[in-house]
N, C-alpha and C positions, 0 to 999 in steps of 0.2 A: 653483555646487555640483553642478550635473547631471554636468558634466565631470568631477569629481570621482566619483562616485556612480558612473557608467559606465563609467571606467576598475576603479572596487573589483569589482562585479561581471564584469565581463570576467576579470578575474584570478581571480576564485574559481572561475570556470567555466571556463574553460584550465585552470588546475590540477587540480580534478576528474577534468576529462577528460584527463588526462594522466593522473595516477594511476591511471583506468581504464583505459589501454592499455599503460601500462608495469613494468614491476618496479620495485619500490623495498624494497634493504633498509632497514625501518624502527630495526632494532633495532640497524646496527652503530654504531660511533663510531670516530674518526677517530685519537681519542686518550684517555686517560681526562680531561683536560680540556675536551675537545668536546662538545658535543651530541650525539644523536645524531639522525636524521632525526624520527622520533618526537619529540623534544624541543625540536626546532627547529617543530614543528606545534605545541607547548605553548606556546612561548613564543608562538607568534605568537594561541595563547587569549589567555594574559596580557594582552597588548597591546591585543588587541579588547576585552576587557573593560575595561581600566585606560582607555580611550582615551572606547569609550563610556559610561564616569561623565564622563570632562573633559567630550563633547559634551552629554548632558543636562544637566549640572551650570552650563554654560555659558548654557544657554536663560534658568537665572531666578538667576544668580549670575556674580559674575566674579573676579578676583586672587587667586580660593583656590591653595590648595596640593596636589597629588595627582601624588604620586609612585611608582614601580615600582620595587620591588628584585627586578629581572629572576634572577638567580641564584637564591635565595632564595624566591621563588615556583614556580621550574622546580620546585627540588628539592622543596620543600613536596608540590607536587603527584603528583609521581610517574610524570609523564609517561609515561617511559619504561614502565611497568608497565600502561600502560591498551589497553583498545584499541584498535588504529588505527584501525578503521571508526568507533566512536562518538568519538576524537578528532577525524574528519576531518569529520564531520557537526556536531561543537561548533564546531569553528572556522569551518565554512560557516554558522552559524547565528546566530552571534557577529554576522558579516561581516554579512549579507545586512542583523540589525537596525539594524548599524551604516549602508547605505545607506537603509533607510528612515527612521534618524532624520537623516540630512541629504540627502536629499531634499524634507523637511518644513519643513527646520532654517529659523527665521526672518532677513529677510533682514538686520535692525535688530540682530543679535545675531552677526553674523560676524566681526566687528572687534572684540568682548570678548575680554578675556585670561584666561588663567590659568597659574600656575606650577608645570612639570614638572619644575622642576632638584631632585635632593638636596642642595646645598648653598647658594650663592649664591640670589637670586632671578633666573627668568629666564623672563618673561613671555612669552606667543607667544598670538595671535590664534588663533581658532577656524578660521580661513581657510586659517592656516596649520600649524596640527595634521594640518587633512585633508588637505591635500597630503602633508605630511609621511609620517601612516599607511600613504599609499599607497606609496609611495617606499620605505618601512619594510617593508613586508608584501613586495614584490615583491624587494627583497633577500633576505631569508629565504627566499623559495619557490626563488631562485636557487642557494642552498646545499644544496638537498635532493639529494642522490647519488642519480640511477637507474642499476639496475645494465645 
Protein backbone atom coordinates (compact mmCIF):
# COMPACT_ATOMS: atom_id res chain seq x y z
CA UNK A 1 0.00 0.00 0.00
CA UNK A 2 2.94 2.57 0.70
CA UNK A 3 3.63 2.09 -3.10
CA UNK A 4 0.37 3.13 -3.55
CA UNK A 5 0.22 6.06 -1.10
CA UNK A 6 3.61 7.55 -2.61
CA UNK A 7 2.84 7.44 -6.07
CA UNK A 8 -1.07 9.46 -4.83
CA UNK A 9 0.99 12.12 -3.08
CA UNK A 10 3.73 12.48 -5.60
CA UNK A 11 0.91 13.31 -8.05
CA UNK A 12 -0.77 15.79 -5.98
CA UNK A 13 2.47 17.54 -5.40
CA UNK A 14 3.62 17.62 -9.24
CA UNK A 15 0.40 19.03 -10.07
CA UNK A 16 0.33 21.73 -7.41
CA UNK A 17 3.48 22.59 -8.44
CA UNK A 18 2.64 22.84 -11.90
CA UNK A 19 -0.32 24.88 -11.45
CA UNK A 20 2.02 27.17 -9.57
CA UNK A 21 4.24 27.78 -12.52
CA UNK A 22 1.85 27.50 -15.21
CA UNK A 23 -1.19 29.17 -16.76
CA UNK A 24 -4.09 27.18 -16.87
CA UNK A 25 -7.41 28.43 -18.44
CA UNK A 26 -9.72 27.06 -15.85
CA UNK A 27 -12.80 28.15 -17.26
CA UNK A 28 -12.65 27.25 -20.99
CA UNK A 29 -14.31 24.03 -22.50
CA UNK A 30 -13.43 22.28 -25.43
CA UNK A 31 -16.98 21.85 -26.42
CA UNK A 32 -20.34 22.29 -24.73
CA UNK A 33 -20.17 18.70 -23.98
CA UNK A 34 -16.75 18.72 -22.27
CA UNK A 35 -15.60 19.56 -19.09
CA UNK A 36 -13.97 22.18 -18.54
CA UNK A 37 -10.52 22.32 -16.63
CA UNK A 38 -12.34 23.47 -13.55
CA UNK A 39 -14.70 20.47 -13.92
CA UNK A 40 -12.31 18.03 -14.77
CA UNK A 41 -10.70 19.15 -10.90
CA UNK A 42 -14.57 18.51 -9.70
CA UNK A 43 -14.82 15.52 -10.78
CA UNK A 44 -11.78 14.31 -9.65
CA UNK A 45 -13.45 15.82 -5.74
CA UNK A 46 -16.20 13.44 -6.70
CA UNK A 47 -13.96 10.62 -7.15
CA UNK A 48 -11.78 11.18 -3.85
CA UNK A 49 -14.78 11.50 -2.09
CA UNK A 50 -16.93 8.53 -3.69
CA UNK A 51 -13.74 6.41 -3.44
CA UNK A 52 -12.90 7.39 0.17
CA UNK A 53 -16.36 5.93 1.59
CA UNK A 54 -15.50 2.59 -0.59
CA UNK A 55 -12.01 2.64 1.37
CA UNK A 56 -13.51 3.38 4.99
CA UNK A 57 -16.55 1.45 4.25
CA UNK A 58 -14.21 -1.29 3.31
CA UNK A 59 -12.35 -1.44 6.79
CA UNK A 60 -15.50 -2.84 8.74
CA UNK A 61 -17.91 -4.01 5.68
CA UNK A 62 -17.60 -5.67 2.34
CA UNK A 63 -20.08 -6.57 -1.15
CA UNK A 64 -21.83 -3.32 -0.46
CA UNK A 65 -22.94 -1.16 -3.27
CA UNK A 66 -21.65 2.49 -3.94
CA UNK A 67 -21.78 3.99 -7.01
CA UNK A 68 -20.93 7.55 -8.75
CA UNK A 69 -23.05 9.17 -11.27
CA UNK A 70 -20.17 11.15 -12.34
CA UNK A 71 -22.30 13.63 -14.84
CA UNK A 72 -24.70 14.32 -12.41
CA UNK A 73 -22.69 15.14 -9.56
CA UNK A 74 -20.29 17.44 -11.73
CA UNK A 75 -23.42 19.28 -12.54
CA UNK A 76 -24.98 19.12 -9.06
CA UNK A 77 -22.04 20.70 -7.99
CA UNK A 78 -21.20 23.57 -9.92
CA UNK A 79 -17.92 23.22 -10.37
CA UNK A 80 -17.50 25.27 -12.85
CA UNK A 81 -18.81 28.36 -10.84
CA UNK A 82 -16.35 27.81 -7.63
CA UNK A 83 -13.22 28.81 -7.15
CA UNK A 84 -10.20 27.38 -8.46
CA UNK A 85 -8.04 27.96 -5.47
CA UNK A 86 -10.49 26.55 -2.86
CA UNK A 87 -11.31 23.69 -5.65
CA UNK A 88 -7.71 22.97 -5.79
CA UNK A 89 -7.09 22.98 -2.01
CA UNK A 90 -10.41 20.34 -1.67
CA UNK A 91 -9.23 18.15 -4.05
CA UNK A 92 -5.43 18.23 -2.28
CA UNK A 93 -7.25 17.66 0.84
CA UNK A 94 -9.56 14.92 -0.33
CA UNK A 95 -6.30 13.19 -1.63
CA UNK A 96 -3.84 13.76 1.07
CA UNK A 97 -7.04 11.84 3.54
CA UNK A 98 -7.33 9.56 1.20
CA UNK A 99 -3.21 8.58 1.58
CA UNK A 100 -3.63 8.51 5.21
CA UNK A 101 -6.42 6.26 5.29
CA UNK A 102 -4.35 3.59 3.26
CA UNK A 103 -1.38 4.09 4.76
CA UNK A 104 -3.15 2.99 7.90
CA UNK A 105 -5.47 0.71 5.78
CA UNK A 106 -5.26 -2.89 7.57
CA UNK A 107 -3.53 -5.52 5.99
CA UNK A 108 -6.40 -8.45 6.60
CA UNK A 109 -8.89 -6.10 4.80
CA UNK A 110 -7.16 -5.57 1.26
CA UNK A 111 -8.55 -8.37 -0.57
CA UNK A 112 -12.36 -7.24 0.69
CA UNK A 113 -14.66 -6.26 -2.10
CA UNK A 114 -17.01 -4.10 -2.97
CA UNK A 115 -19.39 -3.12 -5.83
CA UNK A 116 -18.90 0.07 -8.14
CA UNK A 117 -20.80 -1.03 -11.14
CA UNK A 118 -24.34 0.83 -11.83
CA UNK A 119 -25.67 -2.08 -13.18
CA UNK A 120 -24.44 -5.61 -13.24
CA UNK A 121 -22.64 -6.65 -9.94
CA UNK A 122 -18.86 -6.05 -10.35
CA UNK A 123 -16.81 -6.77 -7.42
CA UNK A 124 -13.14 -5.37 -7.09
CA UNK A 125 -10.79 -5.68 -4.14
CA UNK A 126 -9.76 -2.79 -2.06
CA UNK A 127 -6.16 -3.44 -3.58
CA UNK A 128 -7.44 -3.01 -6.52
CA UNK A 129 -9.59 0.22 -6.30
CA UNK A 130 -6.21 1.85 -5.08
CA UNK A 131 -4.36 1.16 -7.85
CA UNK A 132 -7.01 1.82 -9.82
CA UNK A 133 -7.67 5.69 -8.17
CA UNK A 134 -4.43 6.36 -9.04
CA UNK A 135 -4.34 5.41 -12.56
CA UNK A 136 -7.93 7.35 -12.52
CA UNK A 137 -6.58 10.59 -10.93
CA UNK A 138 -3.42 10.70 -13.23
CA UNK A 139 -5.61 10.42 -16.36
CA UNK A 140 -7.66 13.39 -15.54
CA UNK A 141 -4.66 15.66 -14.41
CA UNK A 142 -3.47 14.66 -18.06
CA UNK A 143 -6.52 16.24 -19.56
CA UNK A 144 -5.99 19.53 -17.85
CA UNK A 145 -5.16 22.25 -20.94
CA UNK A 146 -2.20 24.65 -19.83
CA UNK A 147 -2.20 27.47 -21.93
Amino acid sequence: MNQVTTKLTSTINQFIEITNKQPIDWERKSSAEKWSNKEIIGHLCDSAQINLQRFVRCTYEENFKLIYEQEKWVKAQHYQDMNIADQLQLWRLLNLQIARVLDNYPQDRLQIKCDNSKNEVSLHTVEWLTQDYVVHLQHHLNQIKFN
